[in-house]
N, C-alpha and C positions, 0 to 999 in steps of 0.2 A: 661796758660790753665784755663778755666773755670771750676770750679768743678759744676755748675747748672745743676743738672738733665735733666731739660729742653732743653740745649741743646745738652746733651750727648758729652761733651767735653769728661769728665772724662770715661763712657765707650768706646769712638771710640779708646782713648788715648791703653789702658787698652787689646781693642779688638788685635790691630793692634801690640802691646808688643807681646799678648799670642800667636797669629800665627805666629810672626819671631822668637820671644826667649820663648817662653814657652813649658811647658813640653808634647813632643807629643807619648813617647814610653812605657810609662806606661801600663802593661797588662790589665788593667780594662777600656783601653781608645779606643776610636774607636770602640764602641759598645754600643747597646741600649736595650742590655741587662739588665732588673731591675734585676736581682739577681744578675747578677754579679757585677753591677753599687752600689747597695743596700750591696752588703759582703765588697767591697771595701772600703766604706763607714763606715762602721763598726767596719773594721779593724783598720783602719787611725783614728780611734780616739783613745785620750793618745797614741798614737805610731807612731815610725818616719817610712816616707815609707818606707826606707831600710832594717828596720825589716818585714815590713810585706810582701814586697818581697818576701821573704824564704816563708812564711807560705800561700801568696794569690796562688800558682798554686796546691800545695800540697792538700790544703783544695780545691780546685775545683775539682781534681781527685777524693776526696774521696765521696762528695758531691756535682756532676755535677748539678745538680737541684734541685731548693727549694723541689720540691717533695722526691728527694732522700736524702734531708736535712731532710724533717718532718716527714722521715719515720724511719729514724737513731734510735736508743737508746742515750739515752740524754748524755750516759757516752763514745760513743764512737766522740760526737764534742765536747766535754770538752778535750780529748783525742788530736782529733786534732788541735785543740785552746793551747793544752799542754804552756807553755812558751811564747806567748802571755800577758797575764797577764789583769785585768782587767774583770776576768769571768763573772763576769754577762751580758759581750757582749753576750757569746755562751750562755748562758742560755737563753736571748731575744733574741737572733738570729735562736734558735731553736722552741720558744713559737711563733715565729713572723713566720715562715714558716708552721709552724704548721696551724696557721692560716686563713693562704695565701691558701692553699690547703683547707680545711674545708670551708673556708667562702667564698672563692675568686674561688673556680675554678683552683686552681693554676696560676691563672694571678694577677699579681701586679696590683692595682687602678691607674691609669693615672694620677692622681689629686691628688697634693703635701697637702689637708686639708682631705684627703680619707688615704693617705699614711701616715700620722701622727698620725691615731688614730690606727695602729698596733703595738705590744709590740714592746721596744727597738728604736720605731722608733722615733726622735724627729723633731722639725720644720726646722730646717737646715739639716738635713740628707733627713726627704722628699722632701725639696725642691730641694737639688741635683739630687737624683732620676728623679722630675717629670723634671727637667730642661733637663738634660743629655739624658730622655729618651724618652721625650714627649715634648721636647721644650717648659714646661710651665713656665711663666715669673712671677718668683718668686725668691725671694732673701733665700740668704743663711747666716749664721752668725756662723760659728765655730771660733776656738780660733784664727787662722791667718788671717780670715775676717775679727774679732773686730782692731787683730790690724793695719792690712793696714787702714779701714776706719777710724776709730779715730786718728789715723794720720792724714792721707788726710785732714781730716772737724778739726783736731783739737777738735773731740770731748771732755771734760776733767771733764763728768759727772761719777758720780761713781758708776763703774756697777754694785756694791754688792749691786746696788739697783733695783729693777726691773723696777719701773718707768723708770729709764733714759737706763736700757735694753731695755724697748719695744719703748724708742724714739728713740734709733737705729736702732734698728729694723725697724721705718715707715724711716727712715734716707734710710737704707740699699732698702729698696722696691720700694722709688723712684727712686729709683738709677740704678735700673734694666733696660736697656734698651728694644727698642720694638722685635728689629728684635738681631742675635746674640748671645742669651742668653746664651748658652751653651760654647759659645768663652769667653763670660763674667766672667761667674761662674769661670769656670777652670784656668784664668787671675787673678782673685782675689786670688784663691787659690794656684795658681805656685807663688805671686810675695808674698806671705806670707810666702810660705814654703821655698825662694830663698832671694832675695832681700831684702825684709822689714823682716829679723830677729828680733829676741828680744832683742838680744846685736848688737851690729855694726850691724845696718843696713848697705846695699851698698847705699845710698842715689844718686850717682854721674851716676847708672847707672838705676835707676826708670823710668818709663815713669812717672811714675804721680806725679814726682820731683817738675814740676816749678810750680802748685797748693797747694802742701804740706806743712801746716799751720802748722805743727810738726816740719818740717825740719825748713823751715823758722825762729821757733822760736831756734833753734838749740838744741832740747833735745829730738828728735823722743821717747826716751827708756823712755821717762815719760808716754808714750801712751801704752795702754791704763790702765785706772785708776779705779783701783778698791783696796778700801782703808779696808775692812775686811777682815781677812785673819782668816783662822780656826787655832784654836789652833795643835799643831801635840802631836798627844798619843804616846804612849809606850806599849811595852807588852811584857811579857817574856814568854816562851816557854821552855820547857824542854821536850826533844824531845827520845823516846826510838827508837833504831834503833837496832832491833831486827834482825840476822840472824842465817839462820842455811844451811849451804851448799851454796847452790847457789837460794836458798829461801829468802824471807824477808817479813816479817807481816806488811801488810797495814790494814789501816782504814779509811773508805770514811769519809769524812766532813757531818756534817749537810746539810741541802738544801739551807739555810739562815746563812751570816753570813761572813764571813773571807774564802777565799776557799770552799764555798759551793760546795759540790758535788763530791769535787778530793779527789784522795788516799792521804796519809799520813801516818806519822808517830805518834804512840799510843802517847798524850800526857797526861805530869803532872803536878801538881801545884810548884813541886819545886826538885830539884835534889836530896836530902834528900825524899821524897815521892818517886822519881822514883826506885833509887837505893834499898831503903824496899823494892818495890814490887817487884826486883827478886832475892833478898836474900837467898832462897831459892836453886837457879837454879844453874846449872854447869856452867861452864864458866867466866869470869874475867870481867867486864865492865871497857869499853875505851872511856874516855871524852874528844869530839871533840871541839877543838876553839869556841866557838859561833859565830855566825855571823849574823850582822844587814841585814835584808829586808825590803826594803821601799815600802812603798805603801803609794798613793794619801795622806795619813793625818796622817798615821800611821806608824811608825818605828816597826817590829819586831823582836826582839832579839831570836834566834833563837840556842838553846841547846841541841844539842842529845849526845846520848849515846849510842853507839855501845856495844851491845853485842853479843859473838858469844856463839851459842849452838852448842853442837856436833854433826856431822854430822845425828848419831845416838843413840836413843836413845828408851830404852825400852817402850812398849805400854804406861804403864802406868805412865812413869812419861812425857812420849810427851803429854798424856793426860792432865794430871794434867797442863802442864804449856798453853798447850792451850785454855781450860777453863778457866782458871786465866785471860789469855788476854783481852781486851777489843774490842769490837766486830770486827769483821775484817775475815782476810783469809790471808795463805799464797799463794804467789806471786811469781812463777822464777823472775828474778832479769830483764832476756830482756822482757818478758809479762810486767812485772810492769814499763816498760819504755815505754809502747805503752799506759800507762793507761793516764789518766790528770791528771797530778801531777802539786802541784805549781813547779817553778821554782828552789828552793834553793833542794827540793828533790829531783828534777831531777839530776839536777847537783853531789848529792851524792851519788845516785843510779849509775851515771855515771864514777864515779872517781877512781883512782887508789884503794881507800878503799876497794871498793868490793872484789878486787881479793884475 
């Protein structure tokens, strides 16, 4: 098989895979829907469909259209974005709708260099959009694009450079065929997310096998190559998990930051500082396991500390200890599950703990 642009070996190849074995029952598929083509989109990044599954019809019900997206309180799609992960999707996915409605009329730009300069939106995700919804013939380049094609071409330049990114990138735009495009697209993208995995590729079962300068050379999983790598941090957390009844004190996040914007738990600089600040109060504190959460670069070590207040307690010392707090509100325990909570809080808001 030729992989020349020119003769569209590699797309006919590629086209004719995606309409016998590619994937055709995905809800965000067979429509030309930009909002719904644009959240789908959104969602699938850092996240495997299976997850976003669960979350792509839910979030449609609560925000049928960008308009009922940009009209939202920004705490109620953080909300439903909840466990997700990855928040600064729903924070540009709300700024980006916002937009849309204000500048656009609420009609999405047709044109994948129109569609790229709205928040959250980047060159590969417009170009999905304008591909899927407007048939325009333009290349895409997300994490399973890179690695199908740098396989395929044998690409084995180092993307942590951006030169030899955007010579993919003109790589990937010749490569776009004329007619088909959207057969194209979603082909490059099924046979990334199926076949050309990161470990064991299926190689034996590719269309674009007997081209494949990767396979060929027999070490596919060296593609694609990108040789700096970010250091990963560390952080410790000491975590107060404050209750009293079937209440619990949360505190939104900053706007910027680590969980911008979600509820949480009051934190401290160390378990010695937390356990001082309620020295004071009635009640025994109970220290829970800690537990690692990983994020893109960063591990967070994560330490709370359950305490229970008394159901009840006279004016003024419920006063005194709520002033004490650190700014927040108390929260029923099922209200503060419908809040945006990162993930590990959810889960212990959720657990036998509470009861």
């Amino acid at each position: 098989m030729s992989l020349n642009a020119a003769d569209g070996g590699l797309a006919a190849a590629l086209v004719q895979w995606q309409r016998q074995h590619g994937r055709h029952d995905l809800p965000w598929q067979g429509t030309r829907d930009p909002y719904r083509v644009w959240l789908s989109e959104i969602m699938l990044q850092q996240t495997q469909v299976g997850t976003v599954l669960a979350y792509y019809a839910r979030f449609l019900a609560r925000f049928p259209s960008v308009a009922a997206l940009a009209a939202a309180p920004l705490d109620d799609v953080l909300a439903g974005w909840s466990g997700l992960g990855y928040y600064s999707r729903a924070r540009n996915l709300h700024r980006c709708a916002q937009v849309v409605v204000a500048q656009h009329g609420g009609v999405f730009p047709g044109d994948a260099a129109a569609l790229a300069t709205l928040p959250g939106i980047g060159r590969s995700t417009a170009a999905a959009v304008a591909a899927f919804c407007f048939g325009q013939r333009c290349a895409i380049l997300d994490g399973n694009v890179k690695r199908v094609l740098t396989r395929v071409l044998g690409f084995d330049a180092d993307l942590a450079e951006a030169r030899h990114e955007q010579a993919l990138w003109a790589l990937a735009e010749r490569l776009v065929p004329e007619r088909d495009v959207a057969a194209y697209t979603q082909g490059l993208m099924d046979l990334g997310a199926t076949l050309c995995a990161r470990r064991q590729p299926s190689c034996d079962a590719c269309p674009l096998a007997p081209g494949c300068v990767a396979r060929a050379q027999g070490r596919p999983e060296d593609y694609p190559v990108k040789v700096r790598r970010l250091k990963r941090g560390q952080r410790h957390h000491h975590l107060l998990w404050l209750r009293q009844g079937e209440k619990v004190w949360l505190v939104q996040r900053p706007a910027s930051g680590v969980w911008a914007g979600l509820w949480t738990f009051p934190e401290f600089d160390d378990a010695a500082e937390l356990q001082a600040f309620g020295s004071a109060w009635p009640g025994r504190p109970l220290a829970v396991p800690p537990i690692k959460h990983v994020l893109t670069h960063l591990d967070l070590w994560l330490s709370p500390m359950v305490w229970d207040l008394p159901g009840s307690l006279d004016r003024l010392a419920q006063s005194a200890i709520d002033s004490a707090l650190p700014e927040g509100r108390w929260w029923p325990v099922d209200q503060a599950l419908a809040l945006g909570l990162p993930a590990p809080i959810r889960r212990w808001l959720g657990s036998a703990l509470v009861a």
